[in-house]
C-alpha positions as CSV (number, residue, x, y, z in Angstrom):
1,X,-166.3,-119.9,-19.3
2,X,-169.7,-119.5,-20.8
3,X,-167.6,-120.0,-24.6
4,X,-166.5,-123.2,-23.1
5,X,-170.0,-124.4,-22.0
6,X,-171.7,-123.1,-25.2
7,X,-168.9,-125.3,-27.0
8,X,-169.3,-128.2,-25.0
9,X,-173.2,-127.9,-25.5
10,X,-172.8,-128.2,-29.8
11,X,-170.3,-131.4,-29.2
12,X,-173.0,-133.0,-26.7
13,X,-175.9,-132.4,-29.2
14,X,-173.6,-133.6,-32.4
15,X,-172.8,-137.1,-30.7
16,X,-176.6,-137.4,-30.0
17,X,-177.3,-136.8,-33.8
18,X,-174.8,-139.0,-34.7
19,X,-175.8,-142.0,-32.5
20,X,-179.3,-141.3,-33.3
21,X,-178.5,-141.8,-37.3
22,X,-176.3,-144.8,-36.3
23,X,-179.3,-146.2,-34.5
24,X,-181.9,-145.3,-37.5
25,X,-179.9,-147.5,-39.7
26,X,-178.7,-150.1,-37.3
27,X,-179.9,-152.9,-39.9
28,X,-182.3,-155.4,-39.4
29,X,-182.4,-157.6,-36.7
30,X,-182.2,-161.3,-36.9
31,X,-185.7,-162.0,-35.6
32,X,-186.8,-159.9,-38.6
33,X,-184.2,-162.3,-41.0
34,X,-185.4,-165.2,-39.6
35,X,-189.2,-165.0,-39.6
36,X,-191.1,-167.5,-41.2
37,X,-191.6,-167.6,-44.8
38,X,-193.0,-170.3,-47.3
39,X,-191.6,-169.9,-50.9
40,X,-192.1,-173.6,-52.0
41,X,-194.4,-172.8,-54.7
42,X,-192.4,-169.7,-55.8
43,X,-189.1,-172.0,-56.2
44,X,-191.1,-174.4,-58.5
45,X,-191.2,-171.3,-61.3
46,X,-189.6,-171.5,-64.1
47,X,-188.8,-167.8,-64.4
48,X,-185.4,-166.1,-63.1
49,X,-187.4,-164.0,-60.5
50,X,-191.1,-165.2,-59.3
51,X,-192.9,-162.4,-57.5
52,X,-196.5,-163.3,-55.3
53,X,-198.3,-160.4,-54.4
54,X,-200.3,-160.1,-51.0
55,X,-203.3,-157.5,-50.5
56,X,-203.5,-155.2,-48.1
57,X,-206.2,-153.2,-46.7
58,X,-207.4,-150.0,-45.3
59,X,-205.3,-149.9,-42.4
60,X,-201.9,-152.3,-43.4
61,X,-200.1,-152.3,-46.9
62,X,-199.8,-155.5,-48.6
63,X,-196.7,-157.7,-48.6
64,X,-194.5,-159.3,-51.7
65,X,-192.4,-162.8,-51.8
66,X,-189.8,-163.1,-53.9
67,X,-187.3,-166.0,-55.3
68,X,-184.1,-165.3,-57.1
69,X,-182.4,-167.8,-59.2
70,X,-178.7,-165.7,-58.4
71,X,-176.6,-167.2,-61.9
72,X,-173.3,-166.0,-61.2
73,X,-174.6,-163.4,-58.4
74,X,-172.9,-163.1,-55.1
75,X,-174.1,-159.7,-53.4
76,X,-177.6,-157.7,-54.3
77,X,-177.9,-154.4,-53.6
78,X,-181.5,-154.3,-52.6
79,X,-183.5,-150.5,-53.0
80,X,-186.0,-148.3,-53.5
81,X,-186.4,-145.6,-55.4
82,X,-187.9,-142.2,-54.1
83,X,-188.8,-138.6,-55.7
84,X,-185.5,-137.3,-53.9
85,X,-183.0,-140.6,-53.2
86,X,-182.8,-144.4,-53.3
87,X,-184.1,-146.0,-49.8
88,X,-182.7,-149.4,-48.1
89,X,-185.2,-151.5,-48.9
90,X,-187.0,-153.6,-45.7
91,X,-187.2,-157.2,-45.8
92,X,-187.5,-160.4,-44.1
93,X,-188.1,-164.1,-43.7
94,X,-184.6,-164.4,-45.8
95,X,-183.9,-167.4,-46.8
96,X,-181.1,-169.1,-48.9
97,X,-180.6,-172.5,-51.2
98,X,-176.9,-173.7,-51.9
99,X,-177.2,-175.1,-55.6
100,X,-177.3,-178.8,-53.7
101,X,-181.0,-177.6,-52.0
102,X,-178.9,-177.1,-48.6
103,X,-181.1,-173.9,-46.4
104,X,-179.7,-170.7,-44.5
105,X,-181.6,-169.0,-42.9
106,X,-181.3,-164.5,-43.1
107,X,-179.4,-164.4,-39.9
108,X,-176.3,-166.9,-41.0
109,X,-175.9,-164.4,-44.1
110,X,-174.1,-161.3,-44.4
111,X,-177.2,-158.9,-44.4
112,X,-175.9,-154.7,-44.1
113,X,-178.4,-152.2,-44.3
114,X,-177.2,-148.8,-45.3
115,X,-178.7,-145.1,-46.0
116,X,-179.6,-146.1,-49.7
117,X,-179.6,-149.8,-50.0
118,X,-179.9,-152.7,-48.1
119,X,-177.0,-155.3,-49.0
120,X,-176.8,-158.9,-48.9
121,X,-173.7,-161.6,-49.7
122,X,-173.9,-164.8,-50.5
123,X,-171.7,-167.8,-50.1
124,X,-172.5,-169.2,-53.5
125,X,-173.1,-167.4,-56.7
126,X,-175.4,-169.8,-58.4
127,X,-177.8,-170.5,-55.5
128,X,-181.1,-169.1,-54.7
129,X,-182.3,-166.4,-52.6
130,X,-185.7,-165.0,-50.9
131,X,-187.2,-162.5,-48.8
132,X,-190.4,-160.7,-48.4
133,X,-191.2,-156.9,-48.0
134,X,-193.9,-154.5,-48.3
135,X,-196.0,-153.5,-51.3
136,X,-198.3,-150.7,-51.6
137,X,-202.4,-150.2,-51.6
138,X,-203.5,-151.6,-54.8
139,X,-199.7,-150.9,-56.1
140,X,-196.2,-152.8,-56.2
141,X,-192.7,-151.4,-57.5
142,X,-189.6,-153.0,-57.5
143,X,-186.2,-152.5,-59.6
144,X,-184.9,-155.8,-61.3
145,X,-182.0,-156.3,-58.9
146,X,-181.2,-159.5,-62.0
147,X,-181.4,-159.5,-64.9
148,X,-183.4,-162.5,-66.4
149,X,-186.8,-163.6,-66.6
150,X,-189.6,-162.4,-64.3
151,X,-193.3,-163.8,-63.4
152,X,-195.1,-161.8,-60.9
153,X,-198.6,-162.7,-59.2
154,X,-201.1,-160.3,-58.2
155,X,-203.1,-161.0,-55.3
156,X,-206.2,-163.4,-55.7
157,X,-209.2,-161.9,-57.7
158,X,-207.4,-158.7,-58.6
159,X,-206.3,-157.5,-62.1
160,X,-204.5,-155.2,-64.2
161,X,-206.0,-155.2,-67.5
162,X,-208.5,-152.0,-67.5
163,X,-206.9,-149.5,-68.4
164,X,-208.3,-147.3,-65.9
165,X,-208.1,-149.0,-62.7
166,X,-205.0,-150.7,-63.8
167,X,-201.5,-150.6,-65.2
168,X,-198.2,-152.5,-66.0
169,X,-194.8,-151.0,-66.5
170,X,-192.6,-152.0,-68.4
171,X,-194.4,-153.2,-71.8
172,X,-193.4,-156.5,-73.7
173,X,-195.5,-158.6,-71.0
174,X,-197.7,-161.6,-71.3
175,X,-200.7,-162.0,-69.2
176,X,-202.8,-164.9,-68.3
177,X,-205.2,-165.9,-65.1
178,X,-204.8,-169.1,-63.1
179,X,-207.5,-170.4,-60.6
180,X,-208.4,-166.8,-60.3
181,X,-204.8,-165.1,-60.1
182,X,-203.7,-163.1,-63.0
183,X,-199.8,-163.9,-63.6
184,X,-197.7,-161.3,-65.9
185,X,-194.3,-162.6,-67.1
186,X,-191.6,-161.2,-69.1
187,X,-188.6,-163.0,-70.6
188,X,-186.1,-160.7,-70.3
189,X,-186.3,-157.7,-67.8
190,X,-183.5,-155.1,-66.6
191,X,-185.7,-152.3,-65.5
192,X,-188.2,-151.4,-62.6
193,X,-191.2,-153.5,-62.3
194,X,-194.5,-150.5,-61.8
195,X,-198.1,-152.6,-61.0
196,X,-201.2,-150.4,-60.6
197,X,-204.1,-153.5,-59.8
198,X,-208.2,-153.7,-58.7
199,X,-210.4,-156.0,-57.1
200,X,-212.2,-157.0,-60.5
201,X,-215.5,-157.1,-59.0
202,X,-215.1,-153.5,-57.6
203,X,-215.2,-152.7,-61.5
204,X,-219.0,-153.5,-61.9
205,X,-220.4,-151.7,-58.9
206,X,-218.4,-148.4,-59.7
207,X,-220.2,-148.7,-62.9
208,X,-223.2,-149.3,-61.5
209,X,-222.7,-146.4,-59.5
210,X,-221.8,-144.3,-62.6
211,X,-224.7,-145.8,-64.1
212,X,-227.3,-144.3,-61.1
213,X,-225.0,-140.7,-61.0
214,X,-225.8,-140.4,-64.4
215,X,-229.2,-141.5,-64.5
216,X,-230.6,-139.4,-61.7
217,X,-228.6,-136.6,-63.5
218,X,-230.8,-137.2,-66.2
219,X,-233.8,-137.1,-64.3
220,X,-233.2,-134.2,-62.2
221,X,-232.3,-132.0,-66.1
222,X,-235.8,-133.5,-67.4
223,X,-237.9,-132.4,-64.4
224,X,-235.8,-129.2,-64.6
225,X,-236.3,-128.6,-68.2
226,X,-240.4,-129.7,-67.7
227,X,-240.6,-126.9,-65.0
228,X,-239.0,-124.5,-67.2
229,X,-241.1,-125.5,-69.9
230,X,-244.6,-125.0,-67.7
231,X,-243.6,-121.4,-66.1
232,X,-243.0,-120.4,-69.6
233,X,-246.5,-121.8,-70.6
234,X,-247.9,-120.1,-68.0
235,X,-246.2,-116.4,-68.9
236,X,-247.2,-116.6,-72.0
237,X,-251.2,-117.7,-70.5
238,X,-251.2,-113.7,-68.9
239,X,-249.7,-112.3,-71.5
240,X,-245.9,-112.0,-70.1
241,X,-244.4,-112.9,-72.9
242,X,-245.6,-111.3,-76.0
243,X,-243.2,-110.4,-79.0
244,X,-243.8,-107.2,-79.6
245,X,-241.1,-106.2,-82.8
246,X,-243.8,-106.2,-85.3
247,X,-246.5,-104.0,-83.5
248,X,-246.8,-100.4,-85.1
249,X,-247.8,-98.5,-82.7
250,X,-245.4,-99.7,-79.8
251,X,-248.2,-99.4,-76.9
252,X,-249.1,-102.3,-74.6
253,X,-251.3,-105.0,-76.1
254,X,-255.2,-103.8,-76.0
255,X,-254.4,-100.1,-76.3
256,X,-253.7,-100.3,-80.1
């Protein structure tokens, strides 16, 4: 009887663990495919892919838009990449362009949402399609889910180009600021897009504050060095500090 109930306990817990992991990745809900979302601007680039980068702050990660022209796509597997596995990625606002200009919204396509990647079909291969996700802190990664041209927008007064605030993966970009965006482009890309960008004018007050570290460093060695310097004046005033190598005798001075 007990074997029984013991038994009966490990099925119960296993079809909770199993409709918990179904619920964890239910997919995402059409409220979250539907949300609003302006890409107007992003669909008059004339790159492949056209990235815009949102910042975030201390308590909320920034976002990402994105546009893809599809040519001759009709599913994207959409990911991340971890340290241990590739994660479904999380978007929304989807939105999609028949080749005619004709709209769907997220919810009238096939959107599936799996342990490692989040899918999405279709109905035309040469269309267009966006959706908008998270982006990190000061950081933005993305795989190139097409291959094809790429321009990518960091947020508004923010850059890349000191080397040690900043960084661009991969290489073979071209850079240039617009009304006070920086905009990097590449015109062929097939691997994972890895930003590292500042707030450019954070870049003169942390040297400023270098600037202060160091000078009061400076200051606080000098008066060090000065007090040094007088205490071993005033040794050598009582007789402290008297070299005594070449003295004959060997006694104390005034015994000689």
């Amino acid at each position: 009887m007990n074997r029984r109930l013991v038994l009966a306990a490990i099925a119960i817990a296993l079809l909770a663990t199993l409709a918990g992991c179904s619920a964890l990745s239910g997919g995402i809900s059409d409220e979250q495919l539907d949300q609003d979302g302006n890409y107007s601007d992003l669909r008059d680039s004339e790159a492949d892919v056209a990235i815009d980068l949102e910042d975030g702050n201390l308590i909320s990660d920034g976002e990402f838009r994105a546009v893809y022209d599809l040519k001759e796509t009709e599913e994207l597997s959409l990911y991340r990449s971890t340290l241990f596995r590739d994660e479904p990625l999380e978007i929304d606002s989807v939105r999609y362009w028949y080749p005619n200009g004709t709209e769907l919204t997220g919810s009238e396509l096939e959107v599936e949402q799996g342990q490692s990647e989040t899918t999405v079909q279709v109905p035309d291969e040469n269309g267009t399609l966006a959706f908008s996700g998270d982006a990190g802190r000061k950081t933005f990664q993305l795989p190139a889910y097409v291959e094809g041209s790429y321009e990518v927008t960091v947020p508004e007064g923010h850059r890349t180009s000191n080397f040690l605030f900043g960084d661009v993966s991969p290489n073979g970009y071209e850079r240039e600021v617009v009304d006070d965006q920086e905009r990097l482009s590449w015109n062929d890309l097939d691997s994972t897009i890895s930003l590292r960008y500042y707030l450019a004018r954070d870049v003169p007050l942390f040297l400023g504050l270098v600037g202060t570290a160091i000078l009061l460093g400076g200051i606080g060695i000098g008066y060090y060095y000065r007090q040094v310097k007088r205490l071993r004046e005033e040794r050598e005033e009582f007789g402290l500090d008297v070299d005594t190598d070449d003295d004959s005798g060997g006694g104390p001075p005034g015994l000689l």
